[in-house]
C-alpha positions as CSV (number, residue, x, y, z in Angstrom):
1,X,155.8,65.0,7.6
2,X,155.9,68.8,7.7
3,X,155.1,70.7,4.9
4,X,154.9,74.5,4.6
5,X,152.6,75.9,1.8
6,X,152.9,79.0,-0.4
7,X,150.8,81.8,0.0
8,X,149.5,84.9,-2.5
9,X,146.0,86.8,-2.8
10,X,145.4,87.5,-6.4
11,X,144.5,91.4,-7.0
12,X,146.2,92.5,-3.2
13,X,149.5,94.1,-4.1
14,X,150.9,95.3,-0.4
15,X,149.8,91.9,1.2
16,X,151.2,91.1,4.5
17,X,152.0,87.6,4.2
18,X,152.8,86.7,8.0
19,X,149.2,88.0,9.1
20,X,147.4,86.5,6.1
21,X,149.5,83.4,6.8
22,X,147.7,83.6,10.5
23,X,144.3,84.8,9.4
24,X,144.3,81.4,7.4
25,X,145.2,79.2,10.0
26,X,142.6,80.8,12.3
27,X,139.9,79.7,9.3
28,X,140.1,76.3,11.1
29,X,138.4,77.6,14.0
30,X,135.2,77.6,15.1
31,X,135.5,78.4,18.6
32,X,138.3,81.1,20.7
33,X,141.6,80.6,19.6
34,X,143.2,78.6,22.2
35,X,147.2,77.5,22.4
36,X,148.4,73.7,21.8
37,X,151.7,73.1,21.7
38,X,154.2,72.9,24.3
39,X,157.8,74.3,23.1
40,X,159.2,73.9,26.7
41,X,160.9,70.2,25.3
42,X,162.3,72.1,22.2
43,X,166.0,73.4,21.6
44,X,166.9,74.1,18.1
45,X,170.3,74.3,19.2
46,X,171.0,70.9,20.4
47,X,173.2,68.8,18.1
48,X,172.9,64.8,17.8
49,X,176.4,65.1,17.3
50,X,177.1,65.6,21.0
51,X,177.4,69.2,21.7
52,X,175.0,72.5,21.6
53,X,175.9,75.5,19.3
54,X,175.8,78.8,21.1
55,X,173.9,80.7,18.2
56,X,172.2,79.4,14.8
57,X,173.4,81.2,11.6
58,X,169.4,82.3,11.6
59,X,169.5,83.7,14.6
60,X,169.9,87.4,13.2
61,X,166.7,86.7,11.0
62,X,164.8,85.3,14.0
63,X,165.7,89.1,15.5
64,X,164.8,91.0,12.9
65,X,161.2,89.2,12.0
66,X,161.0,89.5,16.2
67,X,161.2,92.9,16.2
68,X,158.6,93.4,12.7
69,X,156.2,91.3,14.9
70,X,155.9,93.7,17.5
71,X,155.2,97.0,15.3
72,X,152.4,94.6,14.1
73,X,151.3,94.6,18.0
74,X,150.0,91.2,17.9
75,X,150.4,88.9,20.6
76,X,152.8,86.0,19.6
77,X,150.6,83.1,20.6
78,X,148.2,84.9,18.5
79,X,150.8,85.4,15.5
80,X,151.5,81.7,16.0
81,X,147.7,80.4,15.7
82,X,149.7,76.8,16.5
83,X,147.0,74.3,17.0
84,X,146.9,70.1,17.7
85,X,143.8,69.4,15.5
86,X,141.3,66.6,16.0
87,X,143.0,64.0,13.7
88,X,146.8,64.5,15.5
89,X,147.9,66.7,13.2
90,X,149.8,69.8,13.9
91,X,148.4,73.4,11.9
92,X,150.2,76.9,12.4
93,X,151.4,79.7,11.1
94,X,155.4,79.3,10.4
95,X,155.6,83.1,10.4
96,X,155.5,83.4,6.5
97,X,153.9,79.7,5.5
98,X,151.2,77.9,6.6
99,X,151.9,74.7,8.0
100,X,150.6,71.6,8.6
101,X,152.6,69.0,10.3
102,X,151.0,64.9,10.0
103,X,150.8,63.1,13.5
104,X,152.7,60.0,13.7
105,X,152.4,57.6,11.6
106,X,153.0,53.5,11.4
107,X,152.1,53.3,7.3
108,X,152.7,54.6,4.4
109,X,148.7,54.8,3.9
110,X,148.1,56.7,6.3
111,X,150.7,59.2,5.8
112,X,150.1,59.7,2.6
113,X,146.3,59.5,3.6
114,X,146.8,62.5,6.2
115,X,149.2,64.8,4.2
116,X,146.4,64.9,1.3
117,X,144.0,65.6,4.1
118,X,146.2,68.1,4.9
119,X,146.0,70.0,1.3
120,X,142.0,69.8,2.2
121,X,142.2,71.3,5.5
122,X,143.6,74.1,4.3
123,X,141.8,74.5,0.8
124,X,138.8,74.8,2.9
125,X,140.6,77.2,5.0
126,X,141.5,79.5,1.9
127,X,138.1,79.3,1.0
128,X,136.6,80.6,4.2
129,X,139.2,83.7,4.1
130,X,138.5,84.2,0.7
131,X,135.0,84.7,1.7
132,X,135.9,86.6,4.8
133,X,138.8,88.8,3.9
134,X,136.4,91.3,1.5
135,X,139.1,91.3,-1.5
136,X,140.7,89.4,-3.6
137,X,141.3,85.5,-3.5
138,X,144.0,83.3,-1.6
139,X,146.1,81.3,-3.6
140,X,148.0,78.2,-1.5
141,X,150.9,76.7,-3.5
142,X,152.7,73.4,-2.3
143,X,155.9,73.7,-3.3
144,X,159.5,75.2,-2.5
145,X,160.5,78.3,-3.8
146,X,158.7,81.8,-4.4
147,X,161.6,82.1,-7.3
148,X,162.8,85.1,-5.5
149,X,165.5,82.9,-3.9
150,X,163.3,82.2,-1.0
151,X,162.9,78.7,0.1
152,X,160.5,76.9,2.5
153,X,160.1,73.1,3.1
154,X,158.4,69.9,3.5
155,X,160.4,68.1,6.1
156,X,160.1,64.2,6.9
157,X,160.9,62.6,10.6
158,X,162.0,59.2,11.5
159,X,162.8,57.7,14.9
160,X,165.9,56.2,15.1
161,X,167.6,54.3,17.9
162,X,169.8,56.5,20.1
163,X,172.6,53.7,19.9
164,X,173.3,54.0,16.5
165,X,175.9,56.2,15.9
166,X,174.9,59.6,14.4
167,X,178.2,59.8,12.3
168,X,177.0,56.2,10.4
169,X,173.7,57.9,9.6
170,X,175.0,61.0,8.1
171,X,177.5,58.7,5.8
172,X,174.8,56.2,4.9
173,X,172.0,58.4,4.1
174,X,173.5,61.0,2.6
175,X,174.2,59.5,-1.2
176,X,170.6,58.1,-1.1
177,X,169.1,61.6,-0.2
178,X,171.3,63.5,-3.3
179,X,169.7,60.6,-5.8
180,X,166.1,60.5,-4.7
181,X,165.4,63.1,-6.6
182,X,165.1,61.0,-10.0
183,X,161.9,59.3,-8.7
184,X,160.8,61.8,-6.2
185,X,161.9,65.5,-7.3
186,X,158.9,68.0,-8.0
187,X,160.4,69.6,-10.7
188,X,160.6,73.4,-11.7
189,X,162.5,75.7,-15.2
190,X,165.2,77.7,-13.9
191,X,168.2,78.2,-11.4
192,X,168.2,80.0,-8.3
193,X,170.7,81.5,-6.2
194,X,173.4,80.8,-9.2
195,X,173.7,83.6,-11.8
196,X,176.3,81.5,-13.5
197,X,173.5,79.1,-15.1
198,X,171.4,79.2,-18.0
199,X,168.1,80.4,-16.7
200,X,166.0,78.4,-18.7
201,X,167.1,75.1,-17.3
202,X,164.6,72.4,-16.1
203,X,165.6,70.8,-13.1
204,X,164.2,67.5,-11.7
205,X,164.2,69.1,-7.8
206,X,162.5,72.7,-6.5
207,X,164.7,72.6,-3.3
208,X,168.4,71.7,-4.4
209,X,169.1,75.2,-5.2
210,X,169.2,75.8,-1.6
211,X,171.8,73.4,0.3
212,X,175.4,74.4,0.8
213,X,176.5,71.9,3.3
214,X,177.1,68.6,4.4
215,X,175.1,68.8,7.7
216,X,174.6,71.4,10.0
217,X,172.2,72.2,13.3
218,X,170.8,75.1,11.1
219,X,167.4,74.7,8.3
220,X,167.5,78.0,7.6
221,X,171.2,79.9,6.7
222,X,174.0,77.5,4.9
223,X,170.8,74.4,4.7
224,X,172.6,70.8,5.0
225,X,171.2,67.9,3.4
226,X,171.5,66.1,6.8
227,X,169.8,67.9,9.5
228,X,171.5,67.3,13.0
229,X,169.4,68.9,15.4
230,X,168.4,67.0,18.5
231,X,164.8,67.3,19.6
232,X,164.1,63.5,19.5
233,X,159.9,64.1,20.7
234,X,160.0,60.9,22.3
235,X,162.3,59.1,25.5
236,X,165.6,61.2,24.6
237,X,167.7,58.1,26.0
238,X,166.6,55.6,23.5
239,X,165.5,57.7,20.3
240,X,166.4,60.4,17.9
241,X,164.4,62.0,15.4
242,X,166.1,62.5,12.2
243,X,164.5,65.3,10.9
244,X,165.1,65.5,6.9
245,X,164.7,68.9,5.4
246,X,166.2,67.7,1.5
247,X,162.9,66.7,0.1
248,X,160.4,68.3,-2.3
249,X,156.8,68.5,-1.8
250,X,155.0,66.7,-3.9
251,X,151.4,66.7,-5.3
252,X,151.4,62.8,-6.3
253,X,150.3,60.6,-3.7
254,X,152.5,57.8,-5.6
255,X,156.0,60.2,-5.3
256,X,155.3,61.1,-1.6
257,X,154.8,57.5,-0.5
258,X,158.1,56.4,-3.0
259,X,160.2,59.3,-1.2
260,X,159.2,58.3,2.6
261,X,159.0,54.7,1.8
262,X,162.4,54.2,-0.2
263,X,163.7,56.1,2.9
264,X,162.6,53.7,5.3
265,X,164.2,51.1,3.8
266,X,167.6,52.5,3.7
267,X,166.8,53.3,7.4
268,X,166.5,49.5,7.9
269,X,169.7,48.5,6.2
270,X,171.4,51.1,7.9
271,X,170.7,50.1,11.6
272,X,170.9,46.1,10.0
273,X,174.4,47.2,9.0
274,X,173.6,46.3,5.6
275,X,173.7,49.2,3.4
276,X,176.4,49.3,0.3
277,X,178.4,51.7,0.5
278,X,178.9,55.1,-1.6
279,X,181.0,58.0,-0.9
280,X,180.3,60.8,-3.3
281,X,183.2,63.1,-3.9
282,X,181.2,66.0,-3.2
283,X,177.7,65.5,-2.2
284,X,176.1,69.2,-2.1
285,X,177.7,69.5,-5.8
286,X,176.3,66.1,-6.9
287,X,172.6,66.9,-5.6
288,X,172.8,70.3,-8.0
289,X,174.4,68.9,-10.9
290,X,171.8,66.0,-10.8
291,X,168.8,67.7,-10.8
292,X,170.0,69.7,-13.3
293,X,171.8,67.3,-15.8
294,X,170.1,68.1,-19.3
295,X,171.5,65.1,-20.5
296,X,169.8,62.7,-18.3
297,X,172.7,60.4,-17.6
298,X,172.8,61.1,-14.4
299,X,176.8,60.8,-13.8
300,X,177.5,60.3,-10.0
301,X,181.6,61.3,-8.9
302,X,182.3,59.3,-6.0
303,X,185.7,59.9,-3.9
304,X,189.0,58.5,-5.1
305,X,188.0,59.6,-9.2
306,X,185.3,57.5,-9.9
307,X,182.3,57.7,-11.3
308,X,179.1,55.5,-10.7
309,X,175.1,56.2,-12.5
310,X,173.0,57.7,-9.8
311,X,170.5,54.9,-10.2
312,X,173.1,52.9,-9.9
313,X,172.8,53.7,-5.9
314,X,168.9,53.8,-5.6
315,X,168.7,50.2,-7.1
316,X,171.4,48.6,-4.8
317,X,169.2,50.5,-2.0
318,X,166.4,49.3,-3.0
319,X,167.4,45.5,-3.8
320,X,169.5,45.4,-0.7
321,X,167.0,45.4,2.0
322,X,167.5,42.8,4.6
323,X,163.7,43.0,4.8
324,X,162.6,43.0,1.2
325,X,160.8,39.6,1.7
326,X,158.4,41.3,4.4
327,X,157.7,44.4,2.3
328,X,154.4,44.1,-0.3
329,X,154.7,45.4,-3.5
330,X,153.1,48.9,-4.0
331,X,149.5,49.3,-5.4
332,X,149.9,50.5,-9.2
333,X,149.8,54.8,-9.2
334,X,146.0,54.8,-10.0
335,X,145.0,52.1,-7.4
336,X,147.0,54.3,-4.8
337,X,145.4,57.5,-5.7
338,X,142.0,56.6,-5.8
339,X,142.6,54.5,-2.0
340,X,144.5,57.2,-0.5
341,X,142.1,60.3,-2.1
342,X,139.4,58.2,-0.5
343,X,140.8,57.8,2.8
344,X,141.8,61.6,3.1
345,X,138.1,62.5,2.3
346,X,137.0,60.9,5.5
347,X,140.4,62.6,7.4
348,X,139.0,65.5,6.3
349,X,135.1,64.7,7.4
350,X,136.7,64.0,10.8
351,X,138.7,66.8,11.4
352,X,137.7,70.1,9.6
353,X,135.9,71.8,12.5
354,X,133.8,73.7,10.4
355,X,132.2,73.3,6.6
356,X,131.7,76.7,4.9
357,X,130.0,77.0,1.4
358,X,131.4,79.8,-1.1
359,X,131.0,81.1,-4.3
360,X,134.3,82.2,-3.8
361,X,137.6,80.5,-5.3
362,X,140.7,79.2,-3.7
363,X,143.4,76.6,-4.8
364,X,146.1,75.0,-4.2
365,X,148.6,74.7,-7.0
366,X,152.0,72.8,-7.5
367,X,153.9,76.0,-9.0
368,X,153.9,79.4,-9.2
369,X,154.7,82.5,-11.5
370,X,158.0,83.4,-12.1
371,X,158.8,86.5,-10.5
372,X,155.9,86.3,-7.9
């Protein structure tokens, strides 16, 4: 899981974000900088539909950020910081956002386990640059919008077998991902990028402002709910990696492990060919109108006129599994947070390559001001 954070120094009006974002990420050092990741195996153009595009719709952003870059004079790899840290994870600077990217993972545990170690690997990296910087405090935020219509994500990745047909995944998954957000939306007052709607709505998701298509190569420009880019990360002939870009970062341990979890499972009545089928009559509108539906009902239109609850779908998801029998029941929310706190405390111990004590204060926080 990939999760890009929020960042602001209180009291520092003309901050440059893309060099504080790097000056953070370089906190986690103790020793030179030195370069970890090999993007030779990457092409963001590769679609898992069959074919490569010749440009992404963010290509022209790409140019002009390249171009800002190099008036800053600093050497990309430098700009970058992009490290593999001593508990698997991945930690860089995603040119505006800190990021920290969770290794592999074969449980829910320990995902959940090493994304909250994640939030204290870079707490403790605010704090050092806090102490460092000579002025005014960082501020790290995990969530999804700056409301200034700018987005950034927390992404999730499964591996998927190559045989099954791309085409089934993007039909299967796609009314579960526009309804997750009733157990699994972050929540946040007001509408972006629609000046149609009342501004003072409450909506259930941070991120469904943001999608405009079905599914696309792109993350960026025109964001689909189904991402189809093809950089698998593993044997290219037997796997894909679905790389889902819909969700919200969340703060609870509980919401993060119900979002990936409930996921999974629809990932194994998919490729068991046993997931009921829903066709939504149009699935970017239904994701918006959901999350902000003031009356709660929750009305789903599905194609052909008609209309269906939207819990509707995550129960037959979730009572449908082929493997339901093999699945244990989730700890209650407070036995999960304390095991999974716990468990992050000694990520942490392990892989924080430096401890630094400070008088000076940094946070991470789940929202941020309005008009920041």
């Amino acid at each position: 899981m990939e999760t890009e954070y929020g960042i602001q120094v209180d009291g520092v009006e003309d901050m440059d974000v893309v060099v504080e974002s790097m000056e953070l990420i370089r906190c986690y050092l103790k020793e030179d900088f030195v370069a970890r990741w090999d993007y030779q195996l990457e092409n963001p153009r590769r679609d898992m539909r069959g074919f490569e595009v010749d440009e992404l719709l963010n290509d022209q952003d790409e140019t002009l950020h390249l171009q800002r870059d190099r008036q800053r004079k600093i050497p990309l790899k430098d700009l970058k910081s992009d490290l593999i840290i001593s508990n698997g994870a991945r930690l860089y600077n995603d040119h505006t956002h800190p990021e920290y990217s969770t290794p592999e993972c074969h449980s829910l545990f320990d995902l959940v386990a090493l994304d909250r170690a994640g939030q204290r690997i870079l707490l403790h990296c605010a704090r050092r640059r806090s102490a460092t910087r000579g002025a005014g405090v960082v501020r790290l935020y995990k969530n999804n919008t700056d409301f200034a219509e700018h987005s950034y994500g927390c992404h999730e990745n499964f591996l998927l077998p190559r045989q099954l047909p791309f085409q089934q995944v993007i039909e299967g998954l796609v009314p579960f991902l526009v309804t997750r957000q009733l157990f699994a939306g972050a929540g946040k007052v007001g509408v972006e990028c629609d000046p149609q709607a009342p501004p003072s709505s409450y909506q259930l998701s941070q991120r469904a402002d943001f999608f405009e298509t079905l599914a696309s190569v792109d993350t960026m420009t025109r964001r689909p709910l189904v991402n189809t880019r093809d950089e698998p990360h593993a044997n290219a002939d037997q796997h894909r990696r679905l790389h889902l870009i819909v969700g919200d970062a969340n703060m609870s341990e509980w919401a993060t492990a119900l979002k990936v979890g409930a996921c999974a499972l629809v990932l194994d009545l998919l490729e068991a060919g046993a997931l009921p089928r829903w066709e939504l009559a149009d699935p970017v509108a239904a994701l918006k109108s959901l999350s902000r539906d003031p009356s709660r009902q929750w009305a789903l239109p599905l194609a052909g006129g008609r209309q269906a609850a939207a819990l509707e779908n995550c129960w037959a998801a979730a009572t449908g599994s082929p493997r339901s029998g093999c699945w244990t029941p989730l700890p209650r929310p407070r036995d999960w947070t304390g095991r999974t706190r716990t468990t992050a405390s000694g990520c942490r111990a392990r892989t924080s390559s430096t401890t630094t004590s400070t008088r000076r204060k940094a946070s991470i926080c789940c929202s941020k001001p309005r008009g920041r």
